[in-house]
C-alpha positions in Angstrom: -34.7 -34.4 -5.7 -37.2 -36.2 -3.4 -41.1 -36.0 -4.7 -43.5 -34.7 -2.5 -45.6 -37.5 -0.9 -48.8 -37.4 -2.2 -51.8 -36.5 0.3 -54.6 -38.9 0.9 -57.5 -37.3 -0.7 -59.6 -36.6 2.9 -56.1 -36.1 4.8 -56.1 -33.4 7.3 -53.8 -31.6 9.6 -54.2 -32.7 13.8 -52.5 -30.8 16.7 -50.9 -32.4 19.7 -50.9 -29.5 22.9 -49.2 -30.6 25.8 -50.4 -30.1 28.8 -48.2 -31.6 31.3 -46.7 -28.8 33.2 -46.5 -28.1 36.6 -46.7 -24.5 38.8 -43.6 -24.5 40.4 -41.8 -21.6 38.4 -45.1 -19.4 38.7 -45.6 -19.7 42.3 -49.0 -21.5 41.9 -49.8 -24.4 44.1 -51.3 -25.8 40.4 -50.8 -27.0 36.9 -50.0 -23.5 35.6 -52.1 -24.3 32.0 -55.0 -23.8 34.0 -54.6 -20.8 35.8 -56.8 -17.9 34.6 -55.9 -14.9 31.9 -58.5 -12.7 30.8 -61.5 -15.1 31.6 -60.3 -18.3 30.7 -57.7 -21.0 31.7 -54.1 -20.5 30.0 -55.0 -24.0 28.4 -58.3 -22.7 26.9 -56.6 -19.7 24.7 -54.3 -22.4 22.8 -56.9 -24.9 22.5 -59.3 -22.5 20.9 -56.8 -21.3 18.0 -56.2 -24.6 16.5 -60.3 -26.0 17.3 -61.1 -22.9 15.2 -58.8 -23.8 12.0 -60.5 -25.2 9.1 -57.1 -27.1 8.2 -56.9 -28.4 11.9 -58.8 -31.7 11.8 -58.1 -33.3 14.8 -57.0 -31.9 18.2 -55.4 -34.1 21.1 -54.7 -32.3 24.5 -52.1 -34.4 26.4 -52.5 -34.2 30.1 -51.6 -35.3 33.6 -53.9 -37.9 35.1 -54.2 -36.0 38.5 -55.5 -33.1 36.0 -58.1 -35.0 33.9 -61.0 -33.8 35.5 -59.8 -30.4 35.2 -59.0 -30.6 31.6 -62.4 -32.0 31.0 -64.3 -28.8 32.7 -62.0 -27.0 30.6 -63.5 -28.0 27.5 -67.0 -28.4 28.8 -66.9 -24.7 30.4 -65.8 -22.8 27.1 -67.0 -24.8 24.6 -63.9 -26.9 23.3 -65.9 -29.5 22.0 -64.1 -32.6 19.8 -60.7 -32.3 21.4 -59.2 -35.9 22.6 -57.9 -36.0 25.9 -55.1 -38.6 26.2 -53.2 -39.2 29.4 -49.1 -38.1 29.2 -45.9 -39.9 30.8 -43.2 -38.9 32.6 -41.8 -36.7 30.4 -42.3 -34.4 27.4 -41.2 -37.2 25.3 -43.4 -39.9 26.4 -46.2 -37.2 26.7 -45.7 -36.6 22.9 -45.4 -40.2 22.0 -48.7 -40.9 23.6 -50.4 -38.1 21.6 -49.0 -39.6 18.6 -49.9 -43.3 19.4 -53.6 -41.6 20.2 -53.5 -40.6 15.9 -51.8 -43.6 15.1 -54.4 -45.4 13.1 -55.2 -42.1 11.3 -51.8 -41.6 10.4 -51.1 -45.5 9.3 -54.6 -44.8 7.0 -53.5 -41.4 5.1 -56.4 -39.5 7.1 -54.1 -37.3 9.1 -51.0 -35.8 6.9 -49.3 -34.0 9.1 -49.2 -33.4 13.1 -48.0 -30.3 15.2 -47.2 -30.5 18.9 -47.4 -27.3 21.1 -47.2 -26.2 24.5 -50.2 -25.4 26.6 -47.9 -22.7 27.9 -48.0 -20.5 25.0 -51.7 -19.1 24.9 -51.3 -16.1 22.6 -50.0 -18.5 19.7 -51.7 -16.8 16.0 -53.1 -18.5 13.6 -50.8 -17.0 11.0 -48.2 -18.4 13.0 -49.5 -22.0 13.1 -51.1 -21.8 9.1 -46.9 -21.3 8.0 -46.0 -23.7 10.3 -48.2 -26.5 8.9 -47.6 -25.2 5.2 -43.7 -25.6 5.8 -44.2 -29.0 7.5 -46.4 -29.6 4.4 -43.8 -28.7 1.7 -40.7 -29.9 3.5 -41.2 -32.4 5.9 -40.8 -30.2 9.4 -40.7 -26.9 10.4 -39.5 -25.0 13.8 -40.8 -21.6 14.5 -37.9 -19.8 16.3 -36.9 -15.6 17.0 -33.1 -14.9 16.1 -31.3 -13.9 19.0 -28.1 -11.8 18.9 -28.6 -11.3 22.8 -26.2 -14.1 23.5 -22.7 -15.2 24.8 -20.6 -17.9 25.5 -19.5 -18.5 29.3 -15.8 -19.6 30.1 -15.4 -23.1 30.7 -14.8 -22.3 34.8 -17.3 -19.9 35.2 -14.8 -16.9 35.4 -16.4 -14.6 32.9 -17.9 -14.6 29.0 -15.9 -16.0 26.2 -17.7 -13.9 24.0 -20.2 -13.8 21.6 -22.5 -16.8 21.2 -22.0 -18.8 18.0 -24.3 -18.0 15.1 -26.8 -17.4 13.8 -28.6 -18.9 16.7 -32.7 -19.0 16.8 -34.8 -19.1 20.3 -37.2 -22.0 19.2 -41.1 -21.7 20.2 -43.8 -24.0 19.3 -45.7 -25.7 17.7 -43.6 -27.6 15.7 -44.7 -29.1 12.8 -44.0 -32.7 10.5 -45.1 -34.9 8.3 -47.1 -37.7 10.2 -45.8 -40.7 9.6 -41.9 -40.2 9.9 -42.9 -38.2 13.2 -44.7 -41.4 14.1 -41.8 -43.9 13.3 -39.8 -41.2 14.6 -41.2 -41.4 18.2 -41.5 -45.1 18.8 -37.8 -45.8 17.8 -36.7 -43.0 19.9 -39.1 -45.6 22.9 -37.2 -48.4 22.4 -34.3 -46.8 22.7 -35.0 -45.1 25.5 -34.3 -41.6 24.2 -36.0 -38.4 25.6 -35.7 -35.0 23.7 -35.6 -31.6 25.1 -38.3 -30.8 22.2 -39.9 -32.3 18.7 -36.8 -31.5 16.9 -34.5 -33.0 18.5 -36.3 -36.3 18.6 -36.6 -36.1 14.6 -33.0 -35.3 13.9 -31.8 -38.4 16.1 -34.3 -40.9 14.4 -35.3 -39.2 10.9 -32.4 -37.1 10.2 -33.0 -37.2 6.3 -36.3 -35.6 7.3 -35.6 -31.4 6.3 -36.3 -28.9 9.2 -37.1 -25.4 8.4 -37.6 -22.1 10.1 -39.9 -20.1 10.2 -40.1 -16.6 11.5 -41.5 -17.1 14.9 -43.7 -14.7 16.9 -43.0 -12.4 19.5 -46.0 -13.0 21.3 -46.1 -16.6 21.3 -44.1 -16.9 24.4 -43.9 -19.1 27.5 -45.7 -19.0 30.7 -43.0 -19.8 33.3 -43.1 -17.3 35.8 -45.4 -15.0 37.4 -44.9 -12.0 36.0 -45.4 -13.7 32.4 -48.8 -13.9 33.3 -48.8 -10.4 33.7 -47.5 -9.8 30.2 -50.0 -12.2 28.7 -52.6 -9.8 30.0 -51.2 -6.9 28.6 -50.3 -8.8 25.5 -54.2 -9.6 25.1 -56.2 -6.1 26.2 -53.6 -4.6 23.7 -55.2 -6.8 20.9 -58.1 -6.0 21.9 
């Protein structure tokens, strides 16, 4: 059985949230991460969960350079302060990549153990949520938060109708996902040079570090996606309930 790495003495968790969306799906002429719910920018509500960990040492929000300035009066207007702001790619996987390449030196040194990338999309993410997460990652090198979902089926080949049920069990995966630091490092820069892009963290680590265990853990109802309009709408609701 593989030991445990050891954790340098000072180490400390850091979060990567990715904020290179677009508005498209919403209807907004805008990056929807910063359109408003309850008071404050989508972007802000993630942001503020993982500045407010103790175990969260270092947070780096990954943006478009068209939405720099706005990211910045993001953090200035509701007090955000320490957050990195690092300019993405592309795509998710070279947005990620540049997050990671920002904590580089930190990683290479033992100061930051472990690394969890999230979606500026998902605002009501918990804290308990993230804290297992990062504990999992922790223990056994990665961990997924994902819903089981018996709610699917498999479609014909031609289109013509359902073949049935969906092969199980299957999981609807959320963020953030969480990993030891340096394999997600050496991870991500082979997966650059050769030219692979992931649909999400996971699939990037099982292509370049598959001896690297993934776990699940029970993911949250409430930490959904923003993609269209009326998720927006749900959000709200979501956060007056909650008071």
């Amino acid at each position: 059985m593989e030991a445990t790495p050891r954790r340098h003495a000072a180490a400390t968790a850091a979060a990567v949230v990715l904020a290179g969306g677009s508005g498209t799906r919403v209807g907004a002429e805008r990056n929807k991460v910063y359109l408003p719910l309850r008071g404050r920018p989508v972007l802000a509500w993630s942001l503020a969960t993982f500045t407010g960990m103790a175990d969260i040492g270092v947070v780096v929000l990954v943006v478009r350079d068209a939405d720099r300035e706005s990211a910045e009066r993001v953090l200035a207007e509701h007090a955000l302060a320490g957050v990195e702001v690092v300019t993405g790619g592309a795509t998710r996987q070279e947005s990620e990549l540049a997050g990671l390449r920002r904590l580089a030196g930190r990683i290479e040194d033992g100061a930051v153990d472990a690394v969890l990338l999230h979606d500026a999309a998902r605002p009501l993410v918990g804290r308990p949520l993230v804290a297992a997460v990062l504990a999992a990652a922790r223990e056994s090198g990665g961990a997924v938060p994902g819903l089981w979902r018996d709610d699917l089926a498999t479609a014909a080949p031609d289109g013509a109708g359902l073949a049935g049920a969906g092969p199980g069990p299957l999981v609807a995966v959320q963020t953030p996902q969480g990993f030891r630091a340096a394999p997600l490092l050496a991870a991500y820069e082979e997966a650059a040079r050769c030219g692979f892009a992931g649909t999400d963290t996971a699939s990037c680590m099982q292509r370049f570090a598959p001896e690297v265990p993934v776990r699940r853990v029970p993911g949250d109802e409430r930490n959904f996606k923003i993609t269209y309009a009326h998720d927006l709408v749900v959000a709200e609701h979501a956060l007056a309930a909650s008071g």
